[in-house]
N, CA, C and O of each residue as an XYZ file, in Angstrom:
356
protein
N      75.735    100.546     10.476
C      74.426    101.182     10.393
C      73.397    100.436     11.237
O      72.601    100.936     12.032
N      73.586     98.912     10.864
C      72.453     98.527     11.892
C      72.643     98.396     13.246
O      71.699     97.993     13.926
N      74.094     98.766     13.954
C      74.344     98.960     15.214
C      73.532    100.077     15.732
O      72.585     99.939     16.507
N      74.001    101.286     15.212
C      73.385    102.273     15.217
C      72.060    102.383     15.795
O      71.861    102.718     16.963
N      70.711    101.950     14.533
C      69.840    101.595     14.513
C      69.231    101.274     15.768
O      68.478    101.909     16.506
N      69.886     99.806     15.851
C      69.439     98.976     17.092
C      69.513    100.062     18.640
O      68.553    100.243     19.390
N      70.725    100.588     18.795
C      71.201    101.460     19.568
C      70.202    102.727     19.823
O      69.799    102.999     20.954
N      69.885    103.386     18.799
C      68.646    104.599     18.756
C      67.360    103.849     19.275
O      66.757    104.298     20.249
N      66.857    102.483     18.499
C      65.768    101.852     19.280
C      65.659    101.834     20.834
O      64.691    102.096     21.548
N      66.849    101.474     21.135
C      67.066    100.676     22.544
C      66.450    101.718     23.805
O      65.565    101.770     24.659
N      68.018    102.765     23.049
C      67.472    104.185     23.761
C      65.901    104.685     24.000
O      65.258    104.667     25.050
N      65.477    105.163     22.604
C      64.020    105.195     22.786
C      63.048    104.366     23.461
O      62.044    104.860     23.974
N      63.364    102.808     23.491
C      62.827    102.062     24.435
C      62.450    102.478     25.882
O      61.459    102.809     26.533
N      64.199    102.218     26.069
C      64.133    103.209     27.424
C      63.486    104.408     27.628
O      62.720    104.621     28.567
N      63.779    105.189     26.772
C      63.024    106.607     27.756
C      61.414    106.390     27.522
O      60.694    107.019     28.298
N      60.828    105.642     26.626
C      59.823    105.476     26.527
C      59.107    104.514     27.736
O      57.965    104.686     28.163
N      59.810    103.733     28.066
C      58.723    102.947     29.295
C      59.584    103.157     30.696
O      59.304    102.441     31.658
N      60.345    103.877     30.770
C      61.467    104.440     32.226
C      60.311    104.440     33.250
O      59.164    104.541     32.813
N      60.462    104.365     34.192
C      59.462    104.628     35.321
C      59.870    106.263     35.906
O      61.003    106.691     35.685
N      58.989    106.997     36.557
C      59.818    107.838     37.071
C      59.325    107.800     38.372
O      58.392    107.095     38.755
N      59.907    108.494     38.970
C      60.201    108.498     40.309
C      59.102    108.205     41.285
O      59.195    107.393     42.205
N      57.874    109.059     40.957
C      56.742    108.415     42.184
C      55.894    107.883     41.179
O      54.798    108.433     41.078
N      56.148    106.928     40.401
C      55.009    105.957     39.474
C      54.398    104.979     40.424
O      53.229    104.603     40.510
N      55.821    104.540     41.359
C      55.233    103.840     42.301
C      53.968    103.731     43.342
O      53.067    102.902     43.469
N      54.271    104.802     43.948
C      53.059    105.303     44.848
C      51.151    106.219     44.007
O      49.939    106.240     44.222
N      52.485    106.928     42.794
C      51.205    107.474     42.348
C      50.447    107.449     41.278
O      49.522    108.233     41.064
N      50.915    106.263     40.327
C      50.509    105.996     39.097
C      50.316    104.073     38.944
O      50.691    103.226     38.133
N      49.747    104.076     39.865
C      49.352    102.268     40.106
C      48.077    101.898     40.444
O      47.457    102.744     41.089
N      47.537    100.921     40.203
C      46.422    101.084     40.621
C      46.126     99.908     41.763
O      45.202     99.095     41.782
N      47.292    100.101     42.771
C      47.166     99.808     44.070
C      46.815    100.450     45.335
O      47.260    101.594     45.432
N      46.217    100.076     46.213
C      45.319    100.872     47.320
C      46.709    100.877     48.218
O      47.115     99.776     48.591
N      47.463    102.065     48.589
C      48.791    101.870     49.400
C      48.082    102.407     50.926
O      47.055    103.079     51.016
N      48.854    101.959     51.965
C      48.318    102.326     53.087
C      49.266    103.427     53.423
O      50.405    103.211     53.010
N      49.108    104.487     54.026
C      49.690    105.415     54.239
C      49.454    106.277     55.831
O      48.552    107.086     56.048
N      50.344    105.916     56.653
C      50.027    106.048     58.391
C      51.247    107.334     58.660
O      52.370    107.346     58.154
N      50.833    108.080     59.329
C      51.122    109.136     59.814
C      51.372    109.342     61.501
O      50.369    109.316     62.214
N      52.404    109.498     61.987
C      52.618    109.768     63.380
C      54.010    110.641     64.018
O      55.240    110.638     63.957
N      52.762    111.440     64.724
C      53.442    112.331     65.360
C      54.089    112.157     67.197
O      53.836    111.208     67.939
N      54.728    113.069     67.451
C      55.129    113.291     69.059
C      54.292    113.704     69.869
O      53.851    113.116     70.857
N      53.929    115.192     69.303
C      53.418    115.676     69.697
C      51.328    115.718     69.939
O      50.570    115.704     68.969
N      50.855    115.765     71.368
C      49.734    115.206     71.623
C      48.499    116.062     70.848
O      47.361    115.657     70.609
N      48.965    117.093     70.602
C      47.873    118.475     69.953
C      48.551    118.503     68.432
O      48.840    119.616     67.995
N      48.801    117.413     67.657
C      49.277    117.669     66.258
C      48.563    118.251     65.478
O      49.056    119.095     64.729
N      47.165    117.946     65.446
C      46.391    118.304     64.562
C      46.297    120.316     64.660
O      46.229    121.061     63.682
N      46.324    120.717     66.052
C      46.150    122.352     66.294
C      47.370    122.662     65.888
O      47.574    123.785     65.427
N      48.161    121.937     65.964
C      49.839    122.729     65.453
C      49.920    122.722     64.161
O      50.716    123.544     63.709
N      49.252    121.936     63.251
C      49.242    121.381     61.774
C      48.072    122.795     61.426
O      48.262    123.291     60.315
N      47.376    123.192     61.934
C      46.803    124.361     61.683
C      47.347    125.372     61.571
O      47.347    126.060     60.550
N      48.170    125.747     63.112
C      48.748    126.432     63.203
C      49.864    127.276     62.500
O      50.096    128.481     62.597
N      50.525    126.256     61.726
C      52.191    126.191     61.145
C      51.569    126.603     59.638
O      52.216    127.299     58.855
N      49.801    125.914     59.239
C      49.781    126.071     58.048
C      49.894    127.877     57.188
O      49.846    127.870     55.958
N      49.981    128.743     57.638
C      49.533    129.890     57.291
C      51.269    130.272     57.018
O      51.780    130.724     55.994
N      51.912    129.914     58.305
C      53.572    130.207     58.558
C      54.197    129.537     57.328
O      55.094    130.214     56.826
N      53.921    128.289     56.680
C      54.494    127.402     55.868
C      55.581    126.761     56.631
O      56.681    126.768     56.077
N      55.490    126.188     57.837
C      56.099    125.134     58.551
C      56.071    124.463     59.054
O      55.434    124.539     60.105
N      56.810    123.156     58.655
C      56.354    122.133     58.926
C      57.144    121.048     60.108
O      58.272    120.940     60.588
N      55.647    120.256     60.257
C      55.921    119.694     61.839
C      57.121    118.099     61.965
O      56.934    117.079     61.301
N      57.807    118.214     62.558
C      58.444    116.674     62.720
C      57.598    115.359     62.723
O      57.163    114.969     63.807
N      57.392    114.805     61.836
C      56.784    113.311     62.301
C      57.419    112.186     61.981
O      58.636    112.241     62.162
N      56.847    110.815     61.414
C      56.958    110.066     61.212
C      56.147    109.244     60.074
O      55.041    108.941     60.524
N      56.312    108.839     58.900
C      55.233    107.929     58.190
C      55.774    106.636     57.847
O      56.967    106.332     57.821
N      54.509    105.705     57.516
C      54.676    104.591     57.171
C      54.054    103.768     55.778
O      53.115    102.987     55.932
N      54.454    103.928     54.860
C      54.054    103.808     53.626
C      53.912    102.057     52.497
O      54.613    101.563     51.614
N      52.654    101.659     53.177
C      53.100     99.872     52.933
C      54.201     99.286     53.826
O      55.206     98.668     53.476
N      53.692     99.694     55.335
C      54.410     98.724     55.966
C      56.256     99.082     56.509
O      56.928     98.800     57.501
N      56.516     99.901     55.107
C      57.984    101.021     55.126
C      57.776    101.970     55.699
O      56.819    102.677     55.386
N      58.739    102.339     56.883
C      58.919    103.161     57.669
C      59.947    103.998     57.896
O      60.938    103.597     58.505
N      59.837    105.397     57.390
C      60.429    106.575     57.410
C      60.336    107.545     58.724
O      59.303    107.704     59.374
N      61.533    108.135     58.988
C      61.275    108.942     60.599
C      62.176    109.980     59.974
O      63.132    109.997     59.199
N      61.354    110.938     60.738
C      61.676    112.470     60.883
C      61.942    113.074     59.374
O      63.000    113.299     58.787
N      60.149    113.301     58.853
C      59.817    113.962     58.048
C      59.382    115.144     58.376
O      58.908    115.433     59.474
N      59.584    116.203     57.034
C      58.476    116.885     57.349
C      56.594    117.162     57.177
O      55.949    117.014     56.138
N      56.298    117.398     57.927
C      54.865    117.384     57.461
C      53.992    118.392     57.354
O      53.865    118.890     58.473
N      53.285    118.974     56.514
C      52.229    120.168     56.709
C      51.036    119.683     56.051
O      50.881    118.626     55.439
N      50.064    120.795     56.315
C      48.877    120.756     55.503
C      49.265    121.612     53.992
O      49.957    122.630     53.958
N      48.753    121.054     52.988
C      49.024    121.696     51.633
C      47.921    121.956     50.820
O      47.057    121.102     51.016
N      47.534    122.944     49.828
C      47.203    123.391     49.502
C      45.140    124.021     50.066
O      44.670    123.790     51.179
N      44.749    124.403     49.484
C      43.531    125.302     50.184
C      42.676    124.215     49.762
O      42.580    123.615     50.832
N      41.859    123.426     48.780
C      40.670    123.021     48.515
C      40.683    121.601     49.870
O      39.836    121.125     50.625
N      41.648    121.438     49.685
C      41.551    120.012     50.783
C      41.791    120.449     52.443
O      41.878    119.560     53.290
N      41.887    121.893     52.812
C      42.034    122.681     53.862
C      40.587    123.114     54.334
O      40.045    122.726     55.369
N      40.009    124.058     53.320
C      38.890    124.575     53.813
C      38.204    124.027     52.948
O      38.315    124.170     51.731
N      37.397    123.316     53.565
C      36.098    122.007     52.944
C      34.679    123.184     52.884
O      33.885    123.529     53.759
N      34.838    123.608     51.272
C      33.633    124.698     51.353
C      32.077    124.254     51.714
O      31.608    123.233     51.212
N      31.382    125.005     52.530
C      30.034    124.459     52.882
C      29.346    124.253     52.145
O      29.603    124.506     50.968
N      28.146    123.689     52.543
C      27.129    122.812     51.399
C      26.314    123.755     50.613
O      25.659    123.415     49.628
N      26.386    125.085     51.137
C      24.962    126.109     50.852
C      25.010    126.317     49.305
O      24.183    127.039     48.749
N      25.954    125.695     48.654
C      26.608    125.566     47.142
C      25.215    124.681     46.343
O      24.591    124.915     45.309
N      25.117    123.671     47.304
C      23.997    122.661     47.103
C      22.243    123.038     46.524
O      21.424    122.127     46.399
């Protein structure tokens, strides 16, 4: 019984403080640097471009220094796209 016990604790331990998957990057309260690079010289008009199509451009990022190649990249969702004007003000 008190194997048991101990065993049900342990478990619950675990799932109780588990990390999951992007705790790292997105649940810390560290300032991460996050660098972005492309091939192409007009990225930013193609990153417009592709956004409506939903496709995304080949790049490169660098996340603390860690460096990942040949991601994909787009612009995502609308509030951080179209920056509504001030006349709100």
């Amino acid at each position: 019984m008190k194997i048991s016990l101990l065993f049900l604790n342990l478990i619950f331990f675990c799932l109780l403080y588990s990390q999951n998957p992007g705790d790292y990057l997105f649940n810390t309260p560290i300032i991460h640097t996050i660098k972005i690079y492309f091939n192409q010289p007009n990225w930013y008009d193609s990153l417009i471009y592709y956004k409506p199509l939903d496709i995304k451009m080949k790049g490169d990022i660098e996340i603390d220094g860690y460096y990942i190649s040949s991601v994909g990249i787009q612009f995502k969702g609308n509030s951080s796209f179209n920056v509504p004007s001030k006349t709100y003000l």
